[in-house]
Residue frames relative to the residue before (quaternion, step in Angstrom):
aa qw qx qy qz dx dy dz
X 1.0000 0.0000 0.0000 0.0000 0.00 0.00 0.00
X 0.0283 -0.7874 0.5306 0.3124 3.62 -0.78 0.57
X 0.0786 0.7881 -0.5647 0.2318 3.61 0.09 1.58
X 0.1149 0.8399 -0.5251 -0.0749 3.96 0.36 -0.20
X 0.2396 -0.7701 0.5897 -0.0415 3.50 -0.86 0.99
X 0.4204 0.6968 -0.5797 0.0417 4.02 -0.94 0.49
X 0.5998 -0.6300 0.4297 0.2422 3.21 -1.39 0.42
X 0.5372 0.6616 -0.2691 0.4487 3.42 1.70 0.27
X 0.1331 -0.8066 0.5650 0.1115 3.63 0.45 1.05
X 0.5129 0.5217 -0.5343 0.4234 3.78 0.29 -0.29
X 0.8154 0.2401 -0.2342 0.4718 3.73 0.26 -1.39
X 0.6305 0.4545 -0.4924 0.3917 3.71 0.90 -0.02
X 0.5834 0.4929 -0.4048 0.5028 3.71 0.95 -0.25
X 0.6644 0.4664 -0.3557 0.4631 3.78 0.79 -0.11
X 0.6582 0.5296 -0.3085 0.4371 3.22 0.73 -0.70
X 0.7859 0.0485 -0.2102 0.5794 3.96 0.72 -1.20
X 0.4210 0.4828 -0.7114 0.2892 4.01 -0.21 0.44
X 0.6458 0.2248 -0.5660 0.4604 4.18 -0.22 0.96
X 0.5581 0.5511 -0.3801 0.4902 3.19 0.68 0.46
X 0.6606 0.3477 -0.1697 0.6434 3.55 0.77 -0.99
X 0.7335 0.4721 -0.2938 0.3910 3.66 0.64 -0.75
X 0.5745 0.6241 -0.3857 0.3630 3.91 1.42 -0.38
X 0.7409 0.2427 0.0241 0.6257 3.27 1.21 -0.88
X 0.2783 0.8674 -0.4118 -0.0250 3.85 0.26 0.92
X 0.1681 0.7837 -0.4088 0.4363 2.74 1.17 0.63
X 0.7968 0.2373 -0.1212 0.5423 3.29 0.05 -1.68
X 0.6464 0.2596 -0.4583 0.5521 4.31 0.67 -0.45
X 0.0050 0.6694 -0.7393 0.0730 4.03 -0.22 0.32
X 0.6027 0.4723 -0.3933 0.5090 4.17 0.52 -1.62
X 0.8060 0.4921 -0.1436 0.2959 3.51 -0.12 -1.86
X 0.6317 0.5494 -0.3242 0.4404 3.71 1.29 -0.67
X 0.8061 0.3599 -0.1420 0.4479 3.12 1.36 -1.10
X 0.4991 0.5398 -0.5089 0.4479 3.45 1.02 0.34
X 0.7773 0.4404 -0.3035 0.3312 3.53 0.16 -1.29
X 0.4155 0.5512 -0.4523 0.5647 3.93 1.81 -0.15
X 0.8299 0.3780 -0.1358 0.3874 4.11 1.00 -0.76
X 0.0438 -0.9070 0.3951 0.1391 3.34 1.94 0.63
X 0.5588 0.6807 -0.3407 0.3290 3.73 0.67 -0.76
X 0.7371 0.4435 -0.1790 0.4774 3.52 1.28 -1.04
X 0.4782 0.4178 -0.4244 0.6455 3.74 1.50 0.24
X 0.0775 -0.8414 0.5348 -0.0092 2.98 -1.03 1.27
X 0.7987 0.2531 -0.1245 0.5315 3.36 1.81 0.03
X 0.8602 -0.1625 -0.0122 0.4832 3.36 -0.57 -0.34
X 0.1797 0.8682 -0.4479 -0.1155 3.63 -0.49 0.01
X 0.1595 -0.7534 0.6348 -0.0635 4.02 -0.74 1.19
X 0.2746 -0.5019 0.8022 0.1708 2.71 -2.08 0.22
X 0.3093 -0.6666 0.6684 0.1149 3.16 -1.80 0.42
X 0.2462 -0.7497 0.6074 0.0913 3.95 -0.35 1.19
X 0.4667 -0.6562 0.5218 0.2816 3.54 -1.36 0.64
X 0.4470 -0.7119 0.4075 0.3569 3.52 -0.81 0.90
X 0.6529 0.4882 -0.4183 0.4005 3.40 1.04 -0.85
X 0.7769 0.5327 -0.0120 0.3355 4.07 0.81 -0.86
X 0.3596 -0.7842 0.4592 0.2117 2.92 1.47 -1.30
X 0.6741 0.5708 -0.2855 0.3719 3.50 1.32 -0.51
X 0.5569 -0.4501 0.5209 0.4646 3.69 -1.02 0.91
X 0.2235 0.7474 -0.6212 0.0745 3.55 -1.25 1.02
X 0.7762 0.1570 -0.1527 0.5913 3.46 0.89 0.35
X 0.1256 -0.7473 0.6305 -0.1682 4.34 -0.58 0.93
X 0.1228 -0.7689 0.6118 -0.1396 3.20 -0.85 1.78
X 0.0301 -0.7588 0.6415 0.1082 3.78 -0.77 -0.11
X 0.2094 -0.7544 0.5748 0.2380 3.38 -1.44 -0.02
X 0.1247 0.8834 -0.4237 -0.1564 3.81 -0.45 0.51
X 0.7553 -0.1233 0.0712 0.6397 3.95 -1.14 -0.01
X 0.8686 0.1766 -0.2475 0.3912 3.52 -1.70 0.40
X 0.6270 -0.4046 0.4850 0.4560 4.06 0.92 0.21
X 0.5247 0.6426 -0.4956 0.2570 3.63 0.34 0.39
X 0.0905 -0.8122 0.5715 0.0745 3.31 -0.58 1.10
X 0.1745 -0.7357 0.6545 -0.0029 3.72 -0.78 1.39
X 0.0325 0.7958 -0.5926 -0.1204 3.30 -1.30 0.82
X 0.5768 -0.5786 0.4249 0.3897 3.33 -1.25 0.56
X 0.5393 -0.4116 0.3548 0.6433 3.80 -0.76 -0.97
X 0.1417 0.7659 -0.6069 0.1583 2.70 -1.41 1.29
X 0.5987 -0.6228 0.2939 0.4091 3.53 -0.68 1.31
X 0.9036 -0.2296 0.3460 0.1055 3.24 -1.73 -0.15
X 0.7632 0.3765 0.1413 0.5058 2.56 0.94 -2.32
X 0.4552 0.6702 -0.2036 0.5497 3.49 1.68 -0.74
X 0.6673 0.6682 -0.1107 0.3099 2.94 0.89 -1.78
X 0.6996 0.5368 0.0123 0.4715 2.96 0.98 -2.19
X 0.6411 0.3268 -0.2159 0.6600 4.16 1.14 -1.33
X 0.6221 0.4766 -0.6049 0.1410 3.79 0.02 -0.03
X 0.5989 0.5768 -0.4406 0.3383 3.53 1.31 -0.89
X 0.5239 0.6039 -0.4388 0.4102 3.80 0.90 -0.04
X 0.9435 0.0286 0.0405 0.3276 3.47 0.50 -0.86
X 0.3280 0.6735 -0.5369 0.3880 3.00 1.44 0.83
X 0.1652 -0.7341 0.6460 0.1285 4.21 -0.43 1.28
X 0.6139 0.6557 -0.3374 0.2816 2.53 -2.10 0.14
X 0.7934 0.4381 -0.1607 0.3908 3.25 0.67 -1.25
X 0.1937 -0.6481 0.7052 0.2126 3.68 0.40 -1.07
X 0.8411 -0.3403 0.2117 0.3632 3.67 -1.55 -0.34
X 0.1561 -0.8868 0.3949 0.1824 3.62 -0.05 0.98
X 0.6262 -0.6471 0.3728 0.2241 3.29 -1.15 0.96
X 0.7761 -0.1924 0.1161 0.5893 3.45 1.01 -0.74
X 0.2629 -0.6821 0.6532 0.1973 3.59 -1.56 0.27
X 0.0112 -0.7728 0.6336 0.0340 3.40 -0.56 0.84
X 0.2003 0.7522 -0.5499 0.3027 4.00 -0.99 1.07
X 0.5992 -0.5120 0.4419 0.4285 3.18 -1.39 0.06
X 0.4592 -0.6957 0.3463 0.4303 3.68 -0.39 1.85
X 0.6948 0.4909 -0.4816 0.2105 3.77 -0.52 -0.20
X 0.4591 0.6687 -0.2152 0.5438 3.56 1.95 -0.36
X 0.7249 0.3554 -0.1809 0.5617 2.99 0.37 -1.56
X 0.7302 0.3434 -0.4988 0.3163 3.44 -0.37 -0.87
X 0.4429 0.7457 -0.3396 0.3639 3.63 1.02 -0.97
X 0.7137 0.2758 -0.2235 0.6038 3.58 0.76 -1.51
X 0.7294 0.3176 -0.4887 0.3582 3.33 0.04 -0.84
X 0.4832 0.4429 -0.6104 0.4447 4.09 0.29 0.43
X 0.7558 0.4479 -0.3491 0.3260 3.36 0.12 -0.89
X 0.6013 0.4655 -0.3957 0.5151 3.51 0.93 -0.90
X 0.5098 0.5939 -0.4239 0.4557 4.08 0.60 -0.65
X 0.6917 0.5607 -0.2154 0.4009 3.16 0.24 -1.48
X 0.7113 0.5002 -0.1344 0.4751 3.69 0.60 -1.85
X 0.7115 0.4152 -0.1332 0.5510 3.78 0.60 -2.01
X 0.6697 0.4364 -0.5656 0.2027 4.10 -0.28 -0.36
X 0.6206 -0.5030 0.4843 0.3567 3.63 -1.06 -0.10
X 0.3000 -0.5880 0.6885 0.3005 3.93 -1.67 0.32
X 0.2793 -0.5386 0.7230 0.3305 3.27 -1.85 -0.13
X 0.1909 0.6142 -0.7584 -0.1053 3.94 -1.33 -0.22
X 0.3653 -0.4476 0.7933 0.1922 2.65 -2.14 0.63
X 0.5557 -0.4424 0.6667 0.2260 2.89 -2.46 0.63
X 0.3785 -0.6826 0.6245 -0.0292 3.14 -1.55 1.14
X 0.6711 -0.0472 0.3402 0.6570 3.45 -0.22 -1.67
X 0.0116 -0.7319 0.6321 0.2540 3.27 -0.45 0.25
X 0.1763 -0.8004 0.5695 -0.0635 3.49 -1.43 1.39
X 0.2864 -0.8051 0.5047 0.1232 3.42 0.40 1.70
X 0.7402 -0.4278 0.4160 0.3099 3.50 -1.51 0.71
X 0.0265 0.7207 -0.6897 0.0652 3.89 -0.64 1.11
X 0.5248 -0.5163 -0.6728 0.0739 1.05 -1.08 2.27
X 0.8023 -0.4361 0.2631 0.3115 3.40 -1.29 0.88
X 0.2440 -0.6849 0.6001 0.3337 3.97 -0.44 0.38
X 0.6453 -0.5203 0.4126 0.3776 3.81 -1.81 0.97
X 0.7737 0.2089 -0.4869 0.3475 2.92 -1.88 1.22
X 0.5297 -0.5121 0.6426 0.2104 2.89 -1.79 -0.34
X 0.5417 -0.6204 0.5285 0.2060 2.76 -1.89 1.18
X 0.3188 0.7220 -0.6027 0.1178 4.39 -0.78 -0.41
X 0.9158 -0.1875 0.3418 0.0969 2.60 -2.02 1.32
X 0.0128 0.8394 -0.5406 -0.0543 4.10 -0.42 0.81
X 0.3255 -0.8762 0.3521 0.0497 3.15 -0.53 1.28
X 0.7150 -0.4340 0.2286 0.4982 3.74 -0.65 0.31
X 0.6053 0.5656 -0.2972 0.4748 3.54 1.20 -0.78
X 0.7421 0.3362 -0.3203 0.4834 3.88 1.01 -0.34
X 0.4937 0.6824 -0.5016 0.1974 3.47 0.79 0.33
X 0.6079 0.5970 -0.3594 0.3805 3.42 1.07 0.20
X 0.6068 0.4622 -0.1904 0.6180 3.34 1.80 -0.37
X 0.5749 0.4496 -0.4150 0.5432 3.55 1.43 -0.62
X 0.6445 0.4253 -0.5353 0.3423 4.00 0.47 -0.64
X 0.7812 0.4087 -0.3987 0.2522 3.43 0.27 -1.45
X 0.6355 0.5582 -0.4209 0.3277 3.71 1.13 0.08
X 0.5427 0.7197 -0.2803 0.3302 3.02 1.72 -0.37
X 0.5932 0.6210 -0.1417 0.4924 3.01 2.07 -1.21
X 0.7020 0.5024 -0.2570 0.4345 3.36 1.09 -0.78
X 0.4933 0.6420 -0.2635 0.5245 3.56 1.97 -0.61
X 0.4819 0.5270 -0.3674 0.5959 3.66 1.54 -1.09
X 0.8239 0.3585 -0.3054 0.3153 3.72 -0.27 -1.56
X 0.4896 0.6498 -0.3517 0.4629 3.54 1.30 -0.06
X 0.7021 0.4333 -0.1154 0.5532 3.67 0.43 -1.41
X 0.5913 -0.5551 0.5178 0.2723 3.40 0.67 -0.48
X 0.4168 0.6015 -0.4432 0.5178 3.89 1.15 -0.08
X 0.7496 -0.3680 0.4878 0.2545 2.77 -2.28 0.39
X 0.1985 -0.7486 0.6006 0.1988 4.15 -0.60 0.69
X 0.7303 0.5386 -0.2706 0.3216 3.23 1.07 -1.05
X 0.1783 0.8733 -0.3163 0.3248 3.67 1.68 -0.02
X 0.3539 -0.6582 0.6403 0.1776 3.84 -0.66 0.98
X 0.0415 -0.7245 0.6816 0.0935 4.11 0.38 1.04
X 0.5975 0.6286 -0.4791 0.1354 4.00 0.08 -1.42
X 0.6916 0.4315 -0.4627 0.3484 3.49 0.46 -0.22
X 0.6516 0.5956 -0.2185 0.4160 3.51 1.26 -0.42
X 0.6181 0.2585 -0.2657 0.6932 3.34 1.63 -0.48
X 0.4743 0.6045 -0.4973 0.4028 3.39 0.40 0.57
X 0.4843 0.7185 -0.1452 0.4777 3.09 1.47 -1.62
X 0.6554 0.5599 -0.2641 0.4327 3.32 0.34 -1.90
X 0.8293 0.4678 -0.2635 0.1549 3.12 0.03 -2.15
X 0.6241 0.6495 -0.1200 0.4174 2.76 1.45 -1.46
X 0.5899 0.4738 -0.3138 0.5736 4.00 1.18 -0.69
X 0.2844 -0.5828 0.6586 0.3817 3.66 1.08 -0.93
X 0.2465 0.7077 -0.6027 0.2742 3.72 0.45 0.78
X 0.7917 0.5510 -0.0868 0.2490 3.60 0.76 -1.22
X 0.0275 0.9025 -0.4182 -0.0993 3.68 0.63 0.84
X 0.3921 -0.7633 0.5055 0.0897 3.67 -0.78 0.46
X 0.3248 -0.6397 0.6803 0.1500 4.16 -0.43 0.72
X 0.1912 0.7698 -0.6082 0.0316 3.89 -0.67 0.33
X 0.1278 -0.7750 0.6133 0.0828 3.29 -0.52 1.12
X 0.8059 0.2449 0.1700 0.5115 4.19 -0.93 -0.39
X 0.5471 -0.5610 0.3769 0.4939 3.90 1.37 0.21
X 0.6535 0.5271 -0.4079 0.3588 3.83 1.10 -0.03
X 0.3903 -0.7138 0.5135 0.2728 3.83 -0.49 0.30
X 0.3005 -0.8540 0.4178 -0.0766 3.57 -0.02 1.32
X 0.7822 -0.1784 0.0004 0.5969 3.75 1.66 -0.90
X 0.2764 -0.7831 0.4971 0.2514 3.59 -1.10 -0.41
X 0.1971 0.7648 -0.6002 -0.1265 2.98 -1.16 -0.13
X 0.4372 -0.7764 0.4445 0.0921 3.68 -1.63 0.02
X 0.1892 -0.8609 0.4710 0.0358 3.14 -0.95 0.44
X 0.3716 -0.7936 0.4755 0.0776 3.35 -0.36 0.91
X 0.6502 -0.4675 0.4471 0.3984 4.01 -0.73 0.70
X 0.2267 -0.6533 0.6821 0.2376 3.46 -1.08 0.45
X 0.0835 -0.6293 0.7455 -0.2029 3.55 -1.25 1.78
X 0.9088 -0.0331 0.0068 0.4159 2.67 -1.70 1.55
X 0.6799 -0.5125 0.2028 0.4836 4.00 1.42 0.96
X 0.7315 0.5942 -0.1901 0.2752 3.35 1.11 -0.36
X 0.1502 -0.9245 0.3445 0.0633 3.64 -0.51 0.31
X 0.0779 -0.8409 0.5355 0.0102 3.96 0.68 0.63
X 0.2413 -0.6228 0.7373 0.1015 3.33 -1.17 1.82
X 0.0605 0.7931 -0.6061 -0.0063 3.66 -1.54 0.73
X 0.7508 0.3593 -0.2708 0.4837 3.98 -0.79 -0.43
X 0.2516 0.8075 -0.5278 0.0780 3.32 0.93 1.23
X 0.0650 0.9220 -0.3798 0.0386 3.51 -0.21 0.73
X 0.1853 -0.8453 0.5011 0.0114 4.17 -0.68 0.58
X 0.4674 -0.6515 0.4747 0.3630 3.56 0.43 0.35
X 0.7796 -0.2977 0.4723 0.2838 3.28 -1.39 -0.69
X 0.9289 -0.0651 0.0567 0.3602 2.47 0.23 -1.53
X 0.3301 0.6485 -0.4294 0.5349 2.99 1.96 1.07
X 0.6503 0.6002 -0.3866 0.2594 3.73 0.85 -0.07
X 0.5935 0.6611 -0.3173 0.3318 3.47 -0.95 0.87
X 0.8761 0.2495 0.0313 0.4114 2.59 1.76 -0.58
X 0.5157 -0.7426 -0.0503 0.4244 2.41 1.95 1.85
X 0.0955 0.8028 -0.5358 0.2435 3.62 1.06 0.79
X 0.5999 0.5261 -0.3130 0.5152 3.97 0.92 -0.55
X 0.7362 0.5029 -0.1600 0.4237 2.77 0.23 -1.18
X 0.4926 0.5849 -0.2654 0.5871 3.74 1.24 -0.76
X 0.8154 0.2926 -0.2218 0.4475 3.67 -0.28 -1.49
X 0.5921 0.6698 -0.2842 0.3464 3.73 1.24 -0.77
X 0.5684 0.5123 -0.1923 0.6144 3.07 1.51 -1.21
X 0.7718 0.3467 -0.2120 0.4890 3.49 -0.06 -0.93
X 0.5701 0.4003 -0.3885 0.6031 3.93 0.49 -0.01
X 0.7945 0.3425 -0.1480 0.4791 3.99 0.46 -0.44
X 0.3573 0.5574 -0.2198 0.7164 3.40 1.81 0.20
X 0.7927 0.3630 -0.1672 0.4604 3.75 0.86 -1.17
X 0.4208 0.6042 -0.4528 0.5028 3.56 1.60 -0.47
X 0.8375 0.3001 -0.3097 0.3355 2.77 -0.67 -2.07
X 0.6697 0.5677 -0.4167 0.2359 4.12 0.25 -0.50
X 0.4822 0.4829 -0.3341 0.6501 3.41 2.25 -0.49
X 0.7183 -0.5610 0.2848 0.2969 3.45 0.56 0.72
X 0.3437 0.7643 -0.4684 0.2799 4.06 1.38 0.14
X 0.3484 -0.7626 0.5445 0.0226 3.19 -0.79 1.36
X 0.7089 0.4304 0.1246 0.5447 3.04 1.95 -0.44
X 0.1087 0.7656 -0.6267 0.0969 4.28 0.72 0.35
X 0.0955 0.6869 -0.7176 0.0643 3.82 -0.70 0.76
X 0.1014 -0.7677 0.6309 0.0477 3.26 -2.19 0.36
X 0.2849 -0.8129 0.4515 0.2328 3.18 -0.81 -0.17
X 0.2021 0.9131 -0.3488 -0.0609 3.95 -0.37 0.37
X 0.6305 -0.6251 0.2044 0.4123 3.60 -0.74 0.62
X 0.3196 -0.8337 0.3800 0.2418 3.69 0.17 0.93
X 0.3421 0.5730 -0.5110 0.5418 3.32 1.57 0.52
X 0.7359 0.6320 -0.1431 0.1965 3.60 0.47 -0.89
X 0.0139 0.8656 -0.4588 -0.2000 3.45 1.26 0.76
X 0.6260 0.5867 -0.4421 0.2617 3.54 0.42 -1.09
X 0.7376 0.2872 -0.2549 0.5554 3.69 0.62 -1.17
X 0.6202 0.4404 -0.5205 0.3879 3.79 0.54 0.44
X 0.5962 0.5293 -0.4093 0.4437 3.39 1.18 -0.17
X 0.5495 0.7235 -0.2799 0.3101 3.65 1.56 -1.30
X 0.7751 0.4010 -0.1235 0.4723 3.00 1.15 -1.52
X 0.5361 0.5153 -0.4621 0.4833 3.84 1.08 -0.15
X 0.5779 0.5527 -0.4273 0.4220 3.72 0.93 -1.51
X 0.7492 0.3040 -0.2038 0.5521 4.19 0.33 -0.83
X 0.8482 -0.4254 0.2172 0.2291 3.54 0.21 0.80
X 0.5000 0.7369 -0.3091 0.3338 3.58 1.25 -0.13
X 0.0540 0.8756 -0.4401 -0.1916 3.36 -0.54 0.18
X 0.4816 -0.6926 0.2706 0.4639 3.75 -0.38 0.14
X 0.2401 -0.8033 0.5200 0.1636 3.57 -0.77 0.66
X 0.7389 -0.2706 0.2030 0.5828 4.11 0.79 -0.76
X 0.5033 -0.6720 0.5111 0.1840 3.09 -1.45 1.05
X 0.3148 -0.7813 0.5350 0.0654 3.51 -1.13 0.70
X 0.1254 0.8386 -0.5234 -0.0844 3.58 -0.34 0.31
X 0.4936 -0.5558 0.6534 0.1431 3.71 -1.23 0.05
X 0.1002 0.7181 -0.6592 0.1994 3.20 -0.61 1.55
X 0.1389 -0.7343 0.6639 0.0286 4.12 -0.61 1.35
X 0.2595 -0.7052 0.6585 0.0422 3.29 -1.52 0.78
X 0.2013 -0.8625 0.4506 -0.1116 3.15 0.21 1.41
């Protein structure tokens, strides 16, 4: 990709101000943030031409997920929703409107969610260590703060009061725990079965519990738990940015049914 990204505003303000500076007029936004580093709160890159090499396109992130770009080509436009990190679901694109709109299609396109439905369901072979069971009142303090990180993932609110909702869970027996060694390792949910249907959700793996098919475990066994409450139906939803869990969920039987996207009226 020729996107470049650092956390070093000294060398990112060297690198695109002849860029921003050839044509100020049109970066006016972009000249005057990076003189105001404080108001870029996230990532920020230039994009080099492949054929040249030259700074030809300059992105920033600021407070609320806003992604401003300077002038920047089309094409630039089109590869940033791939690899701009960091961000989760962005609030707006602000630019010159043929740019922006450009990214914000692409980022639409890149950021919306999949439905699948359950097929066969095909637990993990061979199964990953531990066991699946049933989360109890005693894990709802570990079940919120993971819940919160699942928000900061998706692009939701971390800072959210989840406990009454995983409370909720525990209590329905909605809530399924991975437990490796007496330690609880992932999660996942399940939703009531309505109208035949059933929707696994709050799948989730620490950090440093990933890799080692713990998802895939609680996923299976939470969707294993539908169809026995009688779902005619096990559905999900995942981030189509997201190969790994789009691959997770096909490997155990899912298939895709329709894309979803998110469209704000600002």
């Amino acid at each position: 990709m020729s996107w470049h990204f650092t956390d070093d505003h000294t060398a990112f303000r060297r690198t695109v101000h002849p860029h921003l500076s050839s044509d100020p007029v049109r970066n006016t936004a972009l000249l005057t943030l990076i003189d105001t580093p404080g108001q870029i709160t996230g990532p920020r890159g230039w994009w080099r031409d492949p054929v040249d090499g030259r700074v030809a396109g300059v992105v920033v992130v600021l407070p609320g997920r806003v992604v401003q770009l300077g002038m920047t080509g089309d094409e630039a436009a089109r590869a940033l929703a791939e690899v701009l990190p960091g961000v989760g679901e962005v609030a707006a694109v602000r630019g010159e409107a043929g740019t922006a709109e450009a990214t914000g299609r692409a980022w639409a396109a890149e950021r919306g969610v999949r439905l699948f439905r359950l097929g066969e369901l095909a637990p993990p072979e061979p199964a990953p260590v531990g066991a699946v069971r049933l989360a109890k009142p005693a894990d709802v303090p570990s079940a919120v703060g993971w819940t919160r990180e699942f928000a900061r993932v998706i692009g939701e609110d971390p800072d959210a009061d989840y406990t009454a909702a995983v409370e909720g869970r525990v209590a329905a027996g909605r809530l399924w725990l991975w437990e490796v060694a007496g330690e609880p390792v992932a999660m996942a949910s399940v939703s009531p079965v309505v109208a035949g249907q059933a929707r696994v959700s709050l799948v989730y793996t620490p950090p440093a519990h990933r890799g080692r098919g713990y998802a895939g475990g609680v996923t299976g066994a939470a969707s294993r738990a539908a169809l026995d409450a009688g779902a005619a139906h096990v559905v999900l939803f995942t981030d189509r940015a997201n190969p790994t869990s789009n691959a997770l969920y096909q490997r155990l039987g899912f298939r895709p049914v329709v894309d979803h996207t998110a469209v704000a009226f600002t």
